[in-house]
KOLVO-602148 format. One line per field, with one value per residue (C-alpha): residue in one letter; x, y, z. Coordinates in steps of 0.5 Angstrom, whole numbers. Layout:
<rs>
volo a; ...
x X; ...
y Y; ...
z Z; ...
</rs>
This chain:
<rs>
volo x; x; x; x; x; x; x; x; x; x; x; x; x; x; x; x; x; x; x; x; x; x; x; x; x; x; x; x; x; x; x; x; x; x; x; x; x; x; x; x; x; x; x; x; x; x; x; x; x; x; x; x; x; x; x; x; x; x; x; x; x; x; x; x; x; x; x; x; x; x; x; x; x; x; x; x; x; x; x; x; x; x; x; x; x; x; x; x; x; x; x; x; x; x; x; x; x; x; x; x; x; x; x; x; x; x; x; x; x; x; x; x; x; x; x; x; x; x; x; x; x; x; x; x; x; x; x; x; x; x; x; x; x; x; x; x; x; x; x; x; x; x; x; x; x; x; x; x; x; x; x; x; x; x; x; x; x; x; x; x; x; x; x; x; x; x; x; x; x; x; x; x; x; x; x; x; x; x; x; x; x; x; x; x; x; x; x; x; x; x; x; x; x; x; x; x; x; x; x; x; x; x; x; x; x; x; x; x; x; x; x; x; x; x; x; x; x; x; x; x; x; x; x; x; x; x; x; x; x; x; x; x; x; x; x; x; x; x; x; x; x; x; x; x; x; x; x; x; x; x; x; x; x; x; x; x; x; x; x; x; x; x; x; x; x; x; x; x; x; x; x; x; x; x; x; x; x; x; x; x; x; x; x; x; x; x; x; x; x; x; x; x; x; x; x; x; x; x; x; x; x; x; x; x; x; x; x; x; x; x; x; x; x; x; x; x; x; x; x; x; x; x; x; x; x; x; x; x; x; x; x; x; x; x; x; x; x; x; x; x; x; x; x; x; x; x; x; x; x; x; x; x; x; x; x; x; x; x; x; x; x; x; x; x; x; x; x; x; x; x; x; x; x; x; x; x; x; x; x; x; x; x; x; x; x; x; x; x; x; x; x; x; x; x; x; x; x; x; x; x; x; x; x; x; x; x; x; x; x; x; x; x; x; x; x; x; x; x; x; x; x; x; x; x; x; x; x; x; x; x; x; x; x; x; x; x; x; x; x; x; x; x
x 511; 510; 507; 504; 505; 500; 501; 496; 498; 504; 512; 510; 506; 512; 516; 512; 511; 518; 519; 513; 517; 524; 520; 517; 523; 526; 522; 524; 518; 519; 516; 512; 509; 503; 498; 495; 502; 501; 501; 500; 497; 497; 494; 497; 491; 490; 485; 488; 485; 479; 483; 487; 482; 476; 483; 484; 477; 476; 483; 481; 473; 476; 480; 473; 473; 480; 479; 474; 476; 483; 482; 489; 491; 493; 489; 492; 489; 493; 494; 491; 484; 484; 486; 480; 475; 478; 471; 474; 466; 465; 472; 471; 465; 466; 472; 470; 475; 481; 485; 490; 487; 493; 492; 498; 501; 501; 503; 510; 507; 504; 511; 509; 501; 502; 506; 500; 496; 498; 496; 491; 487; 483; 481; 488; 485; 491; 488; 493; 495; 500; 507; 511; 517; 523; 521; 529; 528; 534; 530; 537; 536; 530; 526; 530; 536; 542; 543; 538; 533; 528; 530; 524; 526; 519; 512; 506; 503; 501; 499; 491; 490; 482; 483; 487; 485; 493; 493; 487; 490; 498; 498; 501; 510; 515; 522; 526; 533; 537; 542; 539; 537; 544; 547; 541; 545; 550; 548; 546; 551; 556; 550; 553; 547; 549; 542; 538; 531; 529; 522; 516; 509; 513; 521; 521; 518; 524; 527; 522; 520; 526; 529; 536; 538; 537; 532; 531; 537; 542; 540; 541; 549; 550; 548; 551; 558; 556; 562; 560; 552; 552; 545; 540; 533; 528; 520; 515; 516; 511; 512; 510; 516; 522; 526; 532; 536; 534; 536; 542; 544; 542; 546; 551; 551; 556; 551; 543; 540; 536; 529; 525; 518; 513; 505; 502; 495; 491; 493; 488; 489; 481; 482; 490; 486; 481; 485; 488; 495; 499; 502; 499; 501; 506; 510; 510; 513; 517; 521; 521; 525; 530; 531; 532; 537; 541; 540; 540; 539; 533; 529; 521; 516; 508; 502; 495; 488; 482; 474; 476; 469; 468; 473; 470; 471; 476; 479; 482; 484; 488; 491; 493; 496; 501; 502; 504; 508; 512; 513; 513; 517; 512; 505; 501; 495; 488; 481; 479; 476; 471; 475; 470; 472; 475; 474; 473; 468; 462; 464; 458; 458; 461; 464; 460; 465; 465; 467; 473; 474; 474; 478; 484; 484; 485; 490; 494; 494; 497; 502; 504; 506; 511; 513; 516; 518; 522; 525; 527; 531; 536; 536; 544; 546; 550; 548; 550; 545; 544; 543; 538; 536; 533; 527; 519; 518; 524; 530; 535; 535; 538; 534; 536; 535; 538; 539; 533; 529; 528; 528; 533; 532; 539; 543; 546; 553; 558; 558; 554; 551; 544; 547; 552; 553; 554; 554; 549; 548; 540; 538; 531; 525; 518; 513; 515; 522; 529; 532; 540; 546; 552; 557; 565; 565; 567
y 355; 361; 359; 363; 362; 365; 362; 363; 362; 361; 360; 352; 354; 359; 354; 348; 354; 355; 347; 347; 353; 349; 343; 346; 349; 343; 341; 347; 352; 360; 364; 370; 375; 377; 372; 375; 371; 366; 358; 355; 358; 355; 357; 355; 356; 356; 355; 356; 363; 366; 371; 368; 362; 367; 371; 363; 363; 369; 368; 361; 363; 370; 365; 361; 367; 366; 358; 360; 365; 361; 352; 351; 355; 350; 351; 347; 348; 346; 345; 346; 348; 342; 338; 339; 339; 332; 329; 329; 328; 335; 338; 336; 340; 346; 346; 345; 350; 347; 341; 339; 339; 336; 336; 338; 331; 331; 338; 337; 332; 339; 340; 332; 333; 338; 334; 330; 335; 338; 332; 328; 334; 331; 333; 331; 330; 327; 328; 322; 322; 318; 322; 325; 323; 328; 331; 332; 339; 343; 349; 353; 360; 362; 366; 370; 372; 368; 370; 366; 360; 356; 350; 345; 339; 337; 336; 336; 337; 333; 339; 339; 346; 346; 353; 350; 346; 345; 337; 335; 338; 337; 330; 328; 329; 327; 329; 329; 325; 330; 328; 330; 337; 338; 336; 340; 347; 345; 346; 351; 355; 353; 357; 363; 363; 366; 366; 360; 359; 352; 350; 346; 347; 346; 346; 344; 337; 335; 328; 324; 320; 319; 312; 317; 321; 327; 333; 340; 343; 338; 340; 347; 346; 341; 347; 353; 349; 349; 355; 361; 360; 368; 366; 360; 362; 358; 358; 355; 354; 352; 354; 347; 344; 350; 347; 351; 346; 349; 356; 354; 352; 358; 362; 358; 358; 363; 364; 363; 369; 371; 372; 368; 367; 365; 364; 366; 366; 368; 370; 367; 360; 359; 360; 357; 351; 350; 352; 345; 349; 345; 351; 357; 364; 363; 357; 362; 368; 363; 361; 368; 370; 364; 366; 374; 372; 368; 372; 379; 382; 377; 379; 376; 376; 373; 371; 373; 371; 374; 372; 365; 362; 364; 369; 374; 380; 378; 373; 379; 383; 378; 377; 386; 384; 379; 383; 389; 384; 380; 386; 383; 387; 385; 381; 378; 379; 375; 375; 367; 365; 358; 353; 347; 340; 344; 342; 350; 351; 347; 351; 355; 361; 364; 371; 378; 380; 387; 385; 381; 387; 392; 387; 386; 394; 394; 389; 392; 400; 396; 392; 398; 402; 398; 396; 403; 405; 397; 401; 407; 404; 401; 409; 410; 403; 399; 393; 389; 389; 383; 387; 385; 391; 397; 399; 397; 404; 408; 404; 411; 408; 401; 396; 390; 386; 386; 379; 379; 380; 389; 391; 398; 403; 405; 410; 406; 404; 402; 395; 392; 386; 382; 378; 383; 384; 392; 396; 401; 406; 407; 414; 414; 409; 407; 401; 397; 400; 402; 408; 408; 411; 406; 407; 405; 404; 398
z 429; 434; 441; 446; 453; 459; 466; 471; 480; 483; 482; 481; 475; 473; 473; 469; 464; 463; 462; 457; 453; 454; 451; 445; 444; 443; 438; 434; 435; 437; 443; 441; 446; 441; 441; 434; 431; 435; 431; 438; 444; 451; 457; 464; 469; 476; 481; 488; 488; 485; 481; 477; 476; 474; 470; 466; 464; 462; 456; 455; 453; 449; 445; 441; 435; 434; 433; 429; 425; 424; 426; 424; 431; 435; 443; 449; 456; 462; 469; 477; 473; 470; 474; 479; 474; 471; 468; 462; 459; 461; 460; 452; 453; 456; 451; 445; 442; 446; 442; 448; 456; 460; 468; 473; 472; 465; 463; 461; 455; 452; 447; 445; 445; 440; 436; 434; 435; 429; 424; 428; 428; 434; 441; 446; 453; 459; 466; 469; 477; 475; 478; 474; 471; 469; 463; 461; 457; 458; 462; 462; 464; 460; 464; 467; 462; 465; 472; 475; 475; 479; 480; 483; 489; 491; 488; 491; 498; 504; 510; 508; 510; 510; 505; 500; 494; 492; 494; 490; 484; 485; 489; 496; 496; 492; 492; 486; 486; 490; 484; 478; 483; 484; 477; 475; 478; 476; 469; 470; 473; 467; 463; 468; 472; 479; 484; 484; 486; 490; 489; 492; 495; 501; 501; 508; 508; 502; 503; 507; 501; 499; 504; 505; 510; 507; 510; 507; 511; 508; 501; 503; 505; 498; 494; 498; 496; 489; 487; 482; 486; 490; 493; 495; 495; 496; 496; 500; 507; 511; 519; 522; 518; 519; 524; 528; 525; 518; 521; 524; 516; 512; 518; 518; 509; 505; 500; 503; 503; 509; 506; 510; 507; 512; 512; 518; 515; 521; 528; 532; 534; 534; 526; 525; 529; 523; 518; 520; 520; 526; 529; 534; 534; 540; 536; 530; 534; 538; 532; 529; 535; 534; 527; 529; 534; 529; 523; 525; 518; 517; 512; 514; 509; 510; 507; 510; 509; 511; 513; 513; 515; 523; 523; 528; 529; 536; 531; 527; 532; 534; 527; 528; 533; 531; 525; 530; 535; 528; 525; 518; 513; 508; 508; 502; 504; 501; 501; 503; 497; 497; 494; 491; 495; 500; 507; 508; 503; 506; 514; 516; 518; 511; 511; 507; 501; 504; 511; 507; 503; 510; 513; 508; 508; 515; 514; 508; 512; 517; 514; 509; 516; 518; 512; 511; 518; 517; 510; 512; 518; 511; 509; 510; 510; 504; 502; 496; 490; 484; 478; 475; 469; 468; 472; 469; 470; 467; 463; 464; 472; 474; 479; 483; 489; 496; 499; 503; 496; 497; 490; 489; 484; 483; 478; 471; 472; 465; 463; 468; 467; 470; 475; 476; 484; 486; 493; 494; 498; 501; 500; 500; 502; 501; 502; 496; 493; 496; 492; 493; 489; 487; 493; 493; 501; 503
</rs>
């Protein structure tokens, strides 16, 4: 059969996507981007932000006249927004038109499920709490081609920031075996995979549960010795857990790129205190300034949330401020949003939307005035680009990423492959983008 995947959230969901899709492979079915040819539709939602969950919602809801017009279409539902809800009573309900419901624990029984979905003809609904075992698809380099891969090595998180609802829905940190990590790169270097991505809600925290002495940073070096792998990723970091020994790692590796990604979320200690995120801004800056000082070419990104409960007007000057004082190369910036059962949600002293609003747009304006001053200092400079493919917006032009993850829009080259490494000049800059042309300058 044909299936079509949708994913909603954040890289974890990506990934468990990418392994539900492996799974339904194996089982023999084919990947289709129409939903109008789909025998199977899944729908892998999240509920960390507002958007995505209204955006799940709003397919999930579209899909009742098409199981309608067609009962033999088989309709799965998965993920963070489920898991939430998890009254399987009300779920039944509420999806009526859904034949498979699976929380986080249990998405990867989808490929399975829909095996006896397709004769039991019966509603399928699987919200356990139980850890999740490996799954044993072969996710290869499906999503990206056969240049890079994402490669999981924690579930779940304990940090309890009062905003987030991704404990109550991804469960407390597990490490995987660092065994099945490594061999798990391994194959997929032999499948000509040249970047690997290593993910967790906090990669930081990897190897506390697992009674060996192995951290986070010793993992990097396991990996960086792997031969054939030209760069390391990793993604998420909490601040808190990001110690100068992990610095000292990426520093001292051959192939981890120096792309530091680090939510500072506000910059007020007032609203950094009840966010519940176990740092100041001073300790953030501090550790800035020690990656700085070790990794000159550093590349430092952050994520922002504006009109959490309380925040007044000082408090978002204050996040101004460490913007300017981090100068942050890039900052993904959100408006809080109330998630039921969140600590956050029941704080007094909620936000106006259209205060939100103003503040975000301040916040952007700010940011997008650094962010282009910081590229147009790479205007002249040769850096080494991993090709990744023509560009989304003209096929005619080549793009790519630099090792602290810019996107470079550079002239096509003969016989370039994905994955391929090339030298590019920078001849122009913008906010987001980096334009360059091919150099043979060593």
């Amino acid at each position: 059969m044909k299936y079509y995947l949708a994913t909603f959230g954040c890289q974890m969901n990506d990934n468990d996507s990418m392994l539900i899709a492996a799974g339904l492979e194996q089982y023999g079915h084919q990947s289709t981007d129409q939903i109008s040819d789909a025998d199977i539709i899944i729908v892998n939602t999240c509920c960390v932000r507002q958007t995505a969950e209204n955006k799940a919602w709003g397919l999930i809801n579209s899909l009742k006249p098409l199981k309608k017009s067609n009962p033999e279409i088989i309709i799965a539902v998965c993920g963070c927004m489920i898991q939430e809800q998890k009254d399987q009573a009300l779920l039944a309900k509420q999806l009526p038109h859904v034949d498979i419901i699976c929380g986080t624990f249990s998405n990867l029984n989808i490929p399975r499920l829909i095996e006896q979905a397709d004769f039991r003809r019966q509603q399928l609904i699987d919200i356990s709490e139980k850890p999740r075992e490996e799954c044993g698809y072969d996710i290869g380099t499906k999503a990206f081609g056969n240049y890079k891969a994402s490669v999981n090595i924690i579930h779940g998180c304990n940090n309890f920031c009062s905003y987030c609802i991704v404990p109550y829905v991804r469960g407390r940190e597990k490490s995987r075996n660092p065994e099945d990590i490594l061999s798990e790169i391994i194959s997929l270097k032999k499948k000509g995979c040249k970047e690997i991505m290593l993910l967790g809600q906090n990669v930081n925290s990897f190897g506390h549960d697992l009674g060996v002495d192995l951290d986070f940073s010793q993992l990097l070096q396991q990996v960086d010795a792997i031969p054939e792998i030209e760069r390391i990723r990793y993604m998420t970091s909490h601040p808190r857990d990001f110690s100068r020994k992990l610095v000292d790692a990426i520093n001292n590796s051959e192939h981890i790129c120096h792309h530091f990604h680090l939510p500072l979320q506000s910059g007020s200690d007032r609203i950094l205190k009840l966010m519940n995120r176990g740092y100041s801004s001073d300790y953030y800056y501090d550790l800035l300034s020690y990656i700085r000082s070790k990794c000159a070419d550093a590349v430092i990104t952050t994520d922002m949330l504006v009109g959490f409960p309380g925040e007044s007007e000082s408090d978002f000057e204050d996040c101004l401020t460490m913007v300017r004082k981090c100068q942050f190369d890039a900052a993904y910036t959100f408006i809080y949003s109330p998630r039921k059962g969140t600590p956050a949600a029941s704080m007094d002293n909620q936000i106006e939307e259209k205060i939100k609003k103003q503040r975000l747009q301040r916040l952007m304006e700010l940011q997008n005035q650094i962010s282009l001053k910081l590229n147009q200092q790479m205007i002249g400079k040769i850096y080494p680009i991993l090709y990744e493919g023509p560009s989304k917006n003209n096929p005619n032009v080549a793009q790519g990423r630099s090792d602290g993850n810019k996107i470079v829009i550079f002239q096509m080259v003969n016989d370039l492959k994905p994955g391929d490494i090339i030298d590019v000049k920078i001849t122009e800059a913008k906010t987001w983008n980096l334009y360059g042309k091919v150099s043979k300058d060593k």
